[in-house]
Every structure is written in structure tokens, then in C-alpha cells.
C-alpha positions as CSV (number, residue, x, y, z in Angstrom):
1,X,0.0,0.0,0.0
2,X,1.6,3.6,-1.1
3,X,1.1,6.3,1.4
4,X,1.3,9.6,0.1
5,X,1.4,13.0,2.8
6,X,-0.4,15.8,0.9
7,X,1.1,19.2,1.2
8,X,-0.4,22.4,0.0
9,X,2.2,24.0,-2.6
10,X,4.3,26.7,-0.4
11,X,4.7,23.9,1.9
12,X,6.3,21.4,-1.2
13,X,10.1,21.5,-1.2
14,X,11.2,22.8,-4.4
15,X,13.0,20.2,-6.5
16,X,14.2,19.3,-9.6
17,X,14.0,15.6,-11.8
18,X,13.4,14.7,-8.5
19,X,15.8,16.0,-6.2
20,X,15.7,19.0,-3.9
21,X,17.4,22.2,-5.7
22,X,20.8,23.6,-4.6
23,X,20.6,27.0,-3.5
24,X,22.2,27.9,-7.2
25,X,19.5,27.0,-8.4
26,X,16.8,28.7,-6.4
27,X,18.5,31.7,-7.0
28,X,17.6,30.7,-11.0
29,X,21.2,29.8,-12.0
30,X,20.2,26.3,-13.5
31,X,22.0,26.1,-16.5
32,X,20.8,23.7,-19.1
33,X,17.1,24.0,-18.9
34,X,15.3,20.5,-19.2
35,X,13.4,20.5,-22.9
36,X,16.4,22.5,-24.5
37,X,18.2,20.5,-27.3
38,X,21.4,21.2,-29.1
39,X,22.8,19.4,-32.4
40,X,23.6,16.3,-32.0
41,X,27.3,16.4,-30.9
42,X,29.2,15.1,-28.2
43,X,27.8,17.0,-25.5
44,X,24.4,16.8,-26.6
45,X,22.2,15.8,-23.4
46,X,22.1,12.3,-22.0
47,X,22.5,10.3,-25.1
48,X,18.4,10.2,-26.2
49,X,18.3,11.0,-29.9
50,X,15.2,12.0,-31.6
51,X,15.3,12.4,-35.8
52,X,17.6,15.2,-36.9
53,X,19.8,15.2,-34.1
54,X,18.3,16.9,-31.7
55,X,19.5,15.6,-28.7
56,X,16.7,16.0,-25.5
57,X,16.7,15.1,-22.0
58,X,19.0,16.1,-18.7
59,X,22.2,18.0,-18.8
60,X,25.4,16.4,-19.8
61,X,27.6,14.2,-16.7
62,X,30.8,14.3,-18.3
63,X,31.9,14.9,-21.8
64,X,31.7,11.9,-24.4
65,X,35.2,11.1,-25.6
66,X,34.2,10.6,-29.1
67,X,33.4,13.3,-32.3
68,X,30.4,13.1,-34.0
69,X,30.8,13.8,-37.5
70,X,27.0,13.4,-38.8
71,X,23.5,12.6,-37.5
72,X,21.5,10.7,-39.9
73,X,17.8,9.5,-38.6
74,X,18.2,7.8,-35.2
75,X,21.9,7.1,-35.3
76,X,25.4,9.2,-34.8
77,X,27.8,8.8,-37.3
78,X,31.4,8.6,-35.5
79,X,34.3,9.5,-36.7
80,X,37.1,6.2,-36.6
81,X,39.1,6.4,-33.6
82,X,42.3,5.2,-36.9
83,X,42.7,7.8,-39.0
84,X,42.5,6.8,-42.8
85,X,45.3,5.4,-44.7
86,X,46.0,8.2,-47.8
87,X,44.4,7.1,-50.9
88,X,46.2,6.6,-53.7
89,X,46.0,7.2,-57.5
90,X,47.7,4.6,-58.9
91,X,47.5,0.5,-58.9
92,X,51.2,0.5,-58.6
93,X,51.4,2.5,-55.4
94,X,49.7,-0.8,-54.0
95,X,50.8,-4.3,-52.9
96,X,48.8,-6.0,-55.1
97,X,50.3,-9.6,-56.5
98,X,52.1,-8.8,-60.1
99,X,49.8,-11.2,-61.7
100,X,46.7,-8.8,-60.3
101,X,48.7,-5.9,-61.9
102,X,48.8,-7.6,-65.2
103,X,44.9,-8.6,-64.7
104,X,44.4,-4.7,-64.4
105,X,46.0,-4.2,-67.4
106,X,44.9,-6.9,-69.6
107,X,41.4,-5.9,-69.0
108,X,42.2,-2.0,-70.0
109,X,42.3,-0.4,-66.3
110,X,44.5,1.8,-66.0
111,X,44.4,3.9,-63.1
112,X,41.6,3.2,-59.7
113,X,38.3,4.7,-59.5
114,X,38.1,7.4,-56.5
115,X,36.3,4.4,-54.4
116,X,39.0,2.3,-55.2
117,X,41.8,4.7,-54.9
118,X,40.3,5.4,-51.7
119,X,39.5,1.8,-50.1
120,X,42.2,-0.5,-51.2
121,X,44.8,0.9,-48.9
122,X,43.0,0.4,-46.0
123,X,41.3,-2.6,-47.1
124,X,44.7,-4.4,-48.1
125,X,45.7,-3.5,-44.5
126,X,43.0,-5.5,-43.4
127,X,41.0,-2.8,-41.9
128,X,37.9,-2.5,-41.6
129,X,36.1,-0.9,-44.8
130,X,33.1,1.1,-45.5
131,X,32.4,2.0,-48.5
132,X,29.1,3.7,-50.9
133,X,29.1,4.6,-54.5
134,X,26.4,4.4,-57.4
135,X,26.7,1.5,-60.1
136,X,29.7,1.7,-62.1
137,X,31.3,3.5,-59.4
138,X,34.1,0.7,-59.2
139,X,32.6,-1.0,-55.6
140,X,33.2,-4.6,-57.2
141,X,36.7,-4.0,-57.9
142,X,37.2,-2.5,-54.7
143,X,37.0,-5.4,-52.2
144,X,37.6,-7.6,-55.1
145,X,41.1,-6.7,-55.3
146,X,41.7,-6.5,-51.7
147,X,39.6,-9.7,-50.8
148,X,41.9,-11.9,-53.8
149,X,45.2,-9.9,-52.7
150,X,44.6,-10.9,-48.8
151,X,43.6,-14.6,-50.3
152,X,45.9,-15.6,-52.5
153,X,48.6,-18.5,-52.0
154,X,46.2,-20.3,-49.6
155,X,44.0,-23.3,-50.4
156,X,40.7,-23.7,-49.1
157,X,40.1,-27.0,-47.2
158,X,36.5,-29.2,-48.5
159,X,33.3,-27.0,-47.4
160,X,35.3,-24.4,-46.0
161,X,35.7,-21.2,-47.9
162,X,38.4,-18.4,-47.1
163,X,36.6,-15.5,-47.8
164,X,32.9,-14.9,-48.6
165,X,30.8,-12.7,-50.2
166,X,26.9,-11.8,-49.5
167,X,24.9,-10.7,-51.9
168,X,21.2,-10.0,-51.9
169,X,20.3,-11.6,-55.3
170,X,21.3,-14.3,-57.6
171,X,21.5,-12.0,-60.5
172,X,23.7,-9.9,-58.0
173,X,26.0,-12.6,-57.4
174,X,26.4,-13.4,-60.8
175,X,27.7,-10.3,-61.8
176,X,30.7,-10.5,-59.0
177,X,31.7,-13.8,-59.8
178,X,31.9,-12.6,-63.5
179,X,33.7,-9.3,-62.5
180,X,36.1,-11.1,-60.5
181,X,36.4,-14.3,-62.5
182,X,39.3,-13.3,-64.9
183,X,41.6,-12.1,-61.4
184,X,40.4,-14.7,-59.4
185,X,42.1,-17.2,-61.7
186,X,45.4,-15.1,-62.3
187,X,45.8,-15.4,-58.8
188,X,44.6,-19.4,-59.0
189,X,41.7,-19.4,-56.7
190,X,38.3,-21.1,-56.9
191,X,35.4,-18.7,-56.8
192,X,31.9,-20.6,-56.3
193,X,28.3,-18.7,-56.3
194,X,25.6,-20.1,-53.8
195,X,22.1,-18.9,-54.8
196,X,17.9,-19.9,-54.3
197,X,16.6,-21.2,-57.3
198,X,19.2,-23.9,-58.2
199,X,20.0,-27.1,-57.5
200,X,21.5,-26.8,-53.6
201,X,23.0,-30.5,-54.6
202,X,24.9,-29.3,-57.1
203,X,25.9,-26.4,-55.3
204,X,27.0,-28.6,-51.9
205,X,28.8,-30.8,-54.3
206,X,31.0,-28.0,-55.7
207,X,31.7,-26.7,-51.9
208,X,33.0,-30.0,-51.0
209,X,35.8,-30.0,-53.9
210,X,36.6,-27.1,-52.2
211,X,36.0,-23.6,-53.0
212,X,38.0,-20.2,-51.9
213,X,36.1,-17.3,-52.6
214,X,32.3,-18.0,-51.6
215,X,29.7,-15.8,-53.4
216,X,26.1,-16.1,-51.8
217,X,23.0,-15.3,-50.9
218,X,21.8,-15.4,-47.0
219,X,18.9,-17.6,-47.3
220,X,20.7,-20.7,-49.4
221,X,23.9,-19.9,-47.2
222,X,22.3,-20.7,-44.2
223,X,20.3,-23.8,-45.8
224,X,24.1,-24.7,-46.9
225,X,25.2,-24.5,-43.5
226,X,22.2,-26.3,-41.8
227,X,23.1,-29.4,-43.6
228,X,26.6,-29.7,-43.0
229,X,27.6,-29.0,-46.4
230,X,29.9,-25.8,-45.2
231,X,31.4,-24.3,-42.4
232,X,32.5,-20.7,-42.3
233,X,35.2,-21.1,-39.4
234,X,38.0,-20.8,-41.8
235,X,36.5,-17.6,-43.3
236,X,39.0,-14.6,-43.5
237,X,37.7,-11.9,-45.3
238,X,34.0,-10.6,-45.4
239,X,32.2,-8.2,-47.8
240,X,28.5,-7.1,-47.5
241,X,27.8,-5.9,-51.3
242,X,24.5,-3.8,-51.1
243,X,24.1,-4.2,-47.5
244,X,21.2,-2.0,-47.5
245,X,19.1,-3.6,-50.0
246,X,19.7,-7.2,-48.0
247,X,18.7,-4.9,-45.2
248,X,15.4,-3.6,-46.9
249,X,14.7,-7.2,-48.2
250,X,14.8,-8.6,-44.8
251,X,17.8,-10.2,-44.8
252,X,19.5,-8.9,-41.8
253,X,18.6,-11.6,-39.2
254,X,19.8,-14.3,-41.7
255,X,23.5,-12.1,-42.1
256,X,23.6,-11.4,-38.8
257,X,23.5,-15.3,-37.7
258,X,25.7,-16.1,-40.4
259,X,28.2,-13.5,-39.6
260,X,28.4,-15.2,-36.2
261,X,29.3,-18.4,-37.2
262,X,32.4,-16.8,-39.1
């Protein structure tokens, strides 16, 4: 049972967000005054975001330790704690395997795409990569390269792929495993595409010749790896390609769970 003492109002200690006022306070010197906002940044209230940025709530406790570059709908874009490595504007300021070079050339590119000029150093590093551009931007290419680079002169074992690409489509998956067909076999490694639609026999036959680069889609992946017919423990390398669309599809769940078992 509550019990509650009523008090008429001048008898009602003053308080505020529930605690009694200091006397800076009763003389009016509050500072921040509850249902003020400021852009999100890093001092920007107690952390409760609302669309736009606008940060609402109590007054800051300490200082975040973090800059906020961006606010786009609900979430804060940070800036990396490592800065970037420069970009570059040619393929042979990178460490890229001579017979990738002659790939490049072969097939008539010259110089990198800003995206790629941009990504491979970092991605060849092994960092961590995000990256967006519109079709025919170079995005293929761009953890293409880095993924075969990192992979090459290994051997995948049976059903156990080094590095893995999800796609959101078959016809998307298709198109990488034709972009990076002719450098996948300069650099002598097996690239396999595992998609709905098609035979999943064939497909768990071919992963357990062995395969090195894995190009799929979530939902056969995941019926792949419910039957035992791959494991992704060995996996290395990573690439999301139109994460957002996989996203809007409903996919996320499914990458999600299959990311874990990397």
C-alpha cells in the first residue's frame, strides 16, 4: 500500500528531476534547462536521440570522448578512432600480386576509381572498410582486389571457404563472380556462387571439392550451412555488397547469424 502525505504547494520542497534544488538553483542559475536541445554532438544531453539530431533530456555528466561527424535519422555517425590510410592514385602505389597488376591491365584499367583509390589501402591492410558509391562507381573491384590480394597462395580445405561474399540476389552474385572471375584465376583461386533457385545439390557438391572465394546469398547460405555441407570457421575476409538492399529485403537476421558463425 503507497502512502502519500499531501502538502499544499508553499509547503512542497522545491526540487528538480526529483531531487531537492541547490541553492544555485533557487536563485535561477540552473544552466541547461530540461526541454532545451542542441545538435547532436558530443555534449548533446544524455544520449536520447530524436530524428535530426536533436539531442533532449538532462544536462550532460561528463563529456563523451568521441566526435560526432554526422546525425543521420536515429543514429550518430562517429568519426574512426584510426585515421585513414592516404588514398592513392595509382594501382602501382599498392601491394597487389604482379599477376593482379597484369589482370588490371589486360582488361584495360588503368588507373583506380576514386572508391578504389580510396578503399584498397585500408582494405589491403585488413581494416575494416566502409564504402558507398552508385553502379559503375568501381565498388566490385574495390574489395575484389583486396579480398583476392589478402587470399591468395592459400588453399581452401573441403566445405570451408576463405573468404565470402553476401549478396542480396542471384543475378547480383552473378555479376561478382563474372567481374572477379578473370583475377580470381590469375591469382589461382576457386570462386563458387551459392544462390535460391538452383540445384542446392549441385551447389553442396562443388563446396566440397573445395571452394576459396564464396559468393552467396543469405537464405541458401544458411540452408548450406544447416546441412553440413559448409562451415565458415575458416573464413578470413568478409564483404557485404548492397548491404542496404539485403537490409530492406529482410535479410538482416539471416546475415547477422551467419556472420556469427564466421
Amino acid at each position: 500500500m503507497n502512502h502519500r502525505t499531501n502538502r499544499s504547494n508553499d509547503q512542497r520542497p522545491a526540487t528538480r528531476f526529483g531531487r531537492p534544488l541547490s541553492p544555485a538553483e533557487r536563485a535561477g542559475k540552473t544552466g541547461q534547462k530540461r526541454g532545451s536541445w542542441q545538435q547532436g554532438g558530443p555534449e548533446a544531453g544524455d544520449g536520447r536521440q530524436r530524428r535530426g539530431g536533436q539531442s533532449f533530456g538532462a544536462p550532460k555528466r561528463r563529456p563523451v570522448k568521441r566526435q560526432v561527424i554526422a546525425a543521420q535519422g536515429d543514429f550518430e555517425v562517429v568519426a574512426p578512432q584510426t585515421p585513414a590510410l592516404p588514398a592513392v592514385t595509382s594501382f602501382a602505389e599498392l601491394e597487389l600480386p604482379r599477376a593482379l597488376q597484369a589482370t588490371l591491365a589486360r582488361e584495360g584499367i588503368t588507373e583506380p576509381f576514386p572508391i578504389q583509390g580510396a578503399t584498397l589501402p585500408n582494405a589491403l591492410a585488413g581494416r575494416d572498410v566502409l564504402g558507398r558509391g552508385r553502379t559503375g562507381s568501381g565498388k566490385t573491384l574495390a574489395f575484389g582486389l583486396a579480398l583476392l590480394a589478402r587470399t591468395a597462395g592459400r588453399r581452401a580445405e573441403t566445405k570451408a571457404p576463405l573468404a565470402l561474399v553476401l549478396v542480396p540476389t542471384r543475378e547480383l552474385a552473378q555479376q561478382v563472380a563474372t567481374s572477379l572471375g578473370p583475377y580470381a584465376t590469375a591469382v589461382n583461386l576457386r570462386v563458387a556462387t551459392v544462390v535460391g533457385g538452383l540445384s542446392i545439390g549441385r551447389q553442396a557438391g562443388e563446396m566440397k571439392r573445395g571452394v576459396d572465394v564464396l559468393i552467396a546469398t543469405p537464405g541458401r547460405l544458411r540452408d548450406l550451412l544447416d546441412r553440413g555441407d559448409v562451415r565458415l570457421d575458416r573464413v578470413e575476409t568478409t564483404v557485404l555488397d548492397e548491404a542496404d538492399q539485403m537490409a530492406d529485403m529482410g535479410f538482416l537476421p539471416q546475415v547477422t547469424a551467419l556472420l556469427e558463425a564466421v
